[in-house]
C-alpha distance (Angstrom), angle and dihedral (degrees) to the residues before:
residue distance angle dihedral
X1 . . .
X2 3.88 . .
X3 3.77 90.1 .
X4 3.63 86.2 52.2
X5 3.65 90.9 47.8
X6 3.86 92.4 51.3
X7 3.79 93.9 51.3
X8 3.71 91.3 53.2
X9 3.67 94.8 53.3
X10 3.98 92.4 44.0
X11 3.81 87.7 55.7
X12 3.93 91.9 41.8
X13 3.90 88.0 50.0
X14 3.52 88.2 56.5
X15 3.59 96.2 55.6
X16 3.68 101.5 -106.8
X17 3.99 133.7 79.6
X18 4.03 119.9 -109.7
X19 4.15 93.4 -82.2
X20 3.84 100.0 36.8
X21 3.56 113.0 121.0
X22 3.97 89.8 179.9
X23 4.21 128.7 36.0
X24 3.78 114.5 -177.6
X25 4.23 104.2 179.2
X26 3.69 114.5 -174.1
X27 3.77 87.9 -45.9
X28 3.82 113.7 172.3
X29 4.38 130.8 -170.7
X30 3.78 119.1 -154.5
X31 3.60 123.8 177.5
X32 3.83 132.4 -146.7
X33 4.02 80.6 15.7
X34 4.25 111.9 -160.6
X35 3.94 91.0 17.0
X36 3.71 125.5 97.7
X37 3.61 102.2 -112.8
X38 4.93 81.7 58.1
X39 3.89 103.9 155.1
X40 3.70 121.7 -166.6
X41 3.94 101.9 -144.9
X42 4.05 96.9 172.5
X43 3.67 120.4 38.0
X44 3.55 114.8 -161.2
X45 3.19 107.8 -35.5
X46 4.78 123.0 -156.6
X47 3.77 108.3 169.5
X48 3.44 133.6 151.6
X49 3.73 136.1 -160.6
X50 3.63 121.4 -169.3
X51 4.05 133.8 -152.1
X52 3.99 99.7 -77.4
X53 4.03 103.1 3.8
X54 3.84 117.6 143.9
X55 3.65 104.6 -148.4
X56 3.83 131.8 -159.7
X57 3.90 118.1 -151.1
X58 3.59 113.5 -169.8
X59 3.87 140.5 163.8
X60 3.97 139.3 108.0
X61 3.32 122.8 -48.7
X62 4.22 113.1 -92.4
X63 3.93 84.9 36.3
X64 3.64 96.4 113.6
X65 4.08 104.7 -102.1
X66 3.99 90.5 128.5
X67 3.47 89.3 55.6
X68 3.50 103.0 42.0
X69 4.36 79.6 55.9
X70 3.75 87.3 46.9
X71 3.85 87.5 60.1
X72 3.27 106.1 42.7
X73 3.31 89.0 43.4
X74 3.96 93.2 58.8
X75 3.55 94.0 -122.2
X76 3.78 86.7 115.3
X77 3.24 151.8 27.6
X78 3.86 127.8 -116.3
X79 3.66 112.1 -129.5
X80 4.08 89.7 -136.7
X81 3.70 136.4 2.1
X82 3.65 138.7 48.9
X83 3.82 130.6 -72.8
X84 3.72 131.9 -163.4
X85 3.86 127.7 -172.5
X86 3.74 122.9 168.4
X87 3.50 92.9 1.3
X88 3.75 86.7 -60.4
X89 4.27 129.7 127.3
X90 3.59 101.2 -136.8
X91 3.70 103.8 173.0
X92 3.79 93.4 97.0
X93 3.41 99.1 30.2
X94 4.50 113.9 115.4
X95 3.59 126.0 -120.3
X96 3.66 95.7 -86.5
X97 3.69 99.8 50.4
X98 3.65 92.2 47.6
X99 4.32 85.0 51.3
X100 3.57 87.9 53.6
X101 3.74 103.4 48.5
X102 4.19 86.3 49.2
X103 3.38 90.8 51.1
X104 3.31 97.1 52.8
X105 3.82 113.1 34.5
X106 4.19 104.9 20.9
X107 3.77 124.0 58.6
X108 4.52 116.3 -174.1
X109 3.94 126.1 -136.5
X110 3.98 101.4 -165.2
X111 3.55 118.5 -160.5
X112 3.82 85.8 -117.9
X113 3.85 107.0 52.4
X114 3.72 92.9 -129.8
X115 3.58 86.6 -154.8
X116 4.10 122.3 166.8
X117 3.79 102.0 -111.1
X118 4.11 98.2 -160.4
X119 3.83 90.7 54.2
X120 4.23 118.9 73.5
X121 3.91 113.2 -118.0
X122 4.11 94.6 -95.6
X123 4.05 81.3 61.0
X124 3.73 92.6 50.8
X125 3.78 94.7 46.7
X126 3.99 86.9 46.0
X127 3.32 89.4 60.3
X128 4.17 110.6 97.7
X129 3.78 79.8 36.2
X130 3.83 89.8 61.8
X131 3.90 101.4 43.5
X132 3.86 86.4 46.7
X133 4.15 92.7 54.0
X134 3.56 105.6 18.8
X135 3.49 98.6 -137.1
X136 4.11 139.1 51.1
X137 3.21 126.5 -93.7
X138 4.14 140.0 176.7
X139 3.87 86.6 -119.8
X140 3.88 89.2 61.0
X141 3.71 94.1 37.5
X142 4.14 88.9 52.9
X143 3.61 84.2 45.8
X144 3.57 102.0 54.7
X145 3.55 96.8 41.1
X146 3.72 92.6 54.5
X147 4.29 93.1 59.0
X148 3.95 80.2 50.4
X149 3.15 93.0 54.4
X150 3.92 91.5 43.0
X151 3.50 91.9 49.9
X152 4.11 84.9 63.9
X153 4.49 86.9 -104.9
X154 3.27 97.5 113.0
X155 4.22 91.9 125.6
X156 3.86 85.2 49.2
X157 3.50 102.3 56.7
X158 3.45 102.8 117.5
X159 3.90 104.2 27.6
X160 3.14 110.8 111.5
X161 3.98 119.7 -99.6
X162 4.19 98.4 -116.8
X163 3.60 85.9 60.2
X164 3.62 103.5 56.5
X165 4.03 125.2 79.5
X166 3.60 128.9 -97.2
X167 3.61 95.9 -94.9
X168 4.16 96.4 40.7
X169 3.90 82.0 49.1
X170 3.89 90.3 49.4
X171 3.88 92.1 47.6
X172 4.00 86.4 54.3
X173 3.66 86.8 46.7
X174 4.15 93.8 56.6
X175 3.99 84.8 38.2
X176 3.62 90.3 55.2
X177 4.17 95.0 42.1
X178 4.20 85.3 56.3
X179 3.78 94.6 49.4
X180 3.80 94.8 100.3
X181 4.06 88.8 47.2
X182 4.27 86.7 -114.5
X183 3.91 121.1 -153.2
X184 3.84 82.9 -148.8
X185 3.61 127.6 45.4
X186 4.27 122.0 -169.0
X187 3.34 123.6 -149.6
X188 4.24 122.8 -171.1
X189 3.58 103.3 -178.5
X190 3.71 92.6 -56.4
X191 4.12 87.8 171.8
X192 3.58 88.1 47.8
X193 4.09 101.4 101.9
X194 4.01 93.5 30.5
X195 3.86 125.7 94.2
X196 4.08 120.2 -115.4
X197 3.61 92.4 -82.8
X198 4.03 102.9 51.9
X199 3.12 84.7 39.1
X200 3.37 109.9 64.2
X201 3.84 84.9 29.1
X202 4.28 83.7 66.7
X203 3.58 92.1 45.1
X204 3.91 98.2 59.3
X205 3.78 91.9 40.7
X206 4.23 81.5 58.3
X207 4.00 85.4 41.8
X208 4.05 90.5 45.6
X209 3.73 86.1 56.4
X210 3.34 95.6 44.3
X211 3.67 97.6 57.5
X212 3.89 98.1 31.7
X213 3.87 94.1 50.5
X214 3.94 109.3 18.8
X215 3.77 96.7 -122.2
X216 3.73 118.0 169.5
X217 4.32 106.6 -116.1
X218 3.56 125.3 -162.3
X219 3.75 104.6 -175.9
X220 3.99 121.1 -173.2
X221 3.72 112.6 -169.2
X222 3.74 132.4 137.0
X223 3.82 92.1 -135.7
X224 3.91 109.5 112.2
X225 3.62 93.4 -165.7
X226 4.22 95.4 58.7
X227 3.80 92.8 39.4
X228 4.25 87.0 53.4
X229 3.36 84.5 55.6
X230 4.22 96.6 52.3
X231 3.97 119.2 86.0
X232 3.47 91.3 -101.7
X233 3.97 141.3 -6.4
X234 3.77 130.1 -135.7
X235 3.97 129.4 -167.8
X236 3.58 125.5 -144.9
X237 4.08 109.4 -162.3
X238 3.82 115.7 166.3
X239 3.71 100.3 -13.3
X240 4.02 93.4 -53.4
X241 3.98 127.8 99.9
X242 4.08 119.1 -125.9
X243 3.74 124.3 162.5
């Protein structure tokens, strides 16, 4: 029991609860800050995402989902308040800490692929594997063609990635974002660009994952019908969560 007891107040130290993958605590954004033209973006943020939670994000555009992403994602900073992810206080962590924890436990679906063109689709998906090693290696390479083969692209393995569609260059893209086996997965309207079919297609693959592997989705779309069909959905209006 007092182990139990000590685990619970590690994890509540660092802002979460024991199965939180993500703690937000009144964490705020402002831009240009000191200068006359200061805008406060996030407003006091409190959000928490559990072990296995698909997540809806939702709101008009300029309300501050991208940026909410951006933080949780570690590629920034919040002006104010404390954030958790993994069970780990980041706010005073340096640049290479923060590298290394993104790395390792968050993978990004953009709503444009952001693919590398030249290279075939097992090179794309290879990728995070690559920048984490520093070298190939048949483990990756079995690694990465197994999510293309999960992702139903087993024929297009080796094409290369500007020569697949939208929504076979999307499926790469969510193939490539699970390479590193993430706790957390981040989603910025990855359906966004795709017609009805591809996109639902893409959502179930992020759904299939979800279930199969208990990673942590936060999904930002505009499309009422997918986000009815997440766990949960959140609004962002004006910098401020409801919902």
């Amino acid at each position: 029991m007092a182990e139990v007891t000590i685990a619970l107040r590690v994890a509540e130290t660092a802002g979460g609860t024991v199965d939180s993958v993500v703690a937000l605590r009144g964490v705020r954004k402002s831009f240009n800050v000191g200068t006359p033209i200061e805008t406060e973006v996030l407003r006091g943020i409190d959000l928490t995402l559990r072990k296995g939670e698909f997540c809806a994000v939702m709101g008009p555009s300029g309300s501050g989902k991208s940026t909410l992403l951006n933080i949780v994602g570690l590629l920034d900073r919040p002006t104010a308040g404390r954030l958790s992810v993994c069970g780990e206080e980041t706010t005073a962590l340096d640049e290479r800490a923060l590298t290394r924890l993104r790395g390792h436990n968050i993978g990004f679906v953009f709503q444009y692929h952001h693919l590398l063109t030249a290279f075939t689709a097992l090179e794309n998906v290879m990728m995070p594997m690559l920048g984490a090693a520093g070298f190939p290696n048949d483990a990756m390479r079995q690694r990465a063609a197994g999510l293309i083969d999960s992702v139903g692209l087993a024929p297009w393995r080796d094409n290369l990635a500007g020569n697949m569609s939208g929504g076979q260059q999307q499926r790469v893209a969510v193939a490539r974002a699970l390479a590193m086996n993430p706790a957390l997965l981040l989603a910025d309207e990855p359906t966004g660009n795709l017609d009805t079919k591809s996109a639902d297609g893409v959502f179930e693959l992020l759904r299939r994952f979800n279930r199969e592997h208990g990673t942590s989705v936060l999904f930002v779309t505009h499309n009422a019908a997918l986000a009815e069909r997440c766990d949960k959905t959140i609004r962002v209006v004006d910098g401020e969560l409801t919902g």
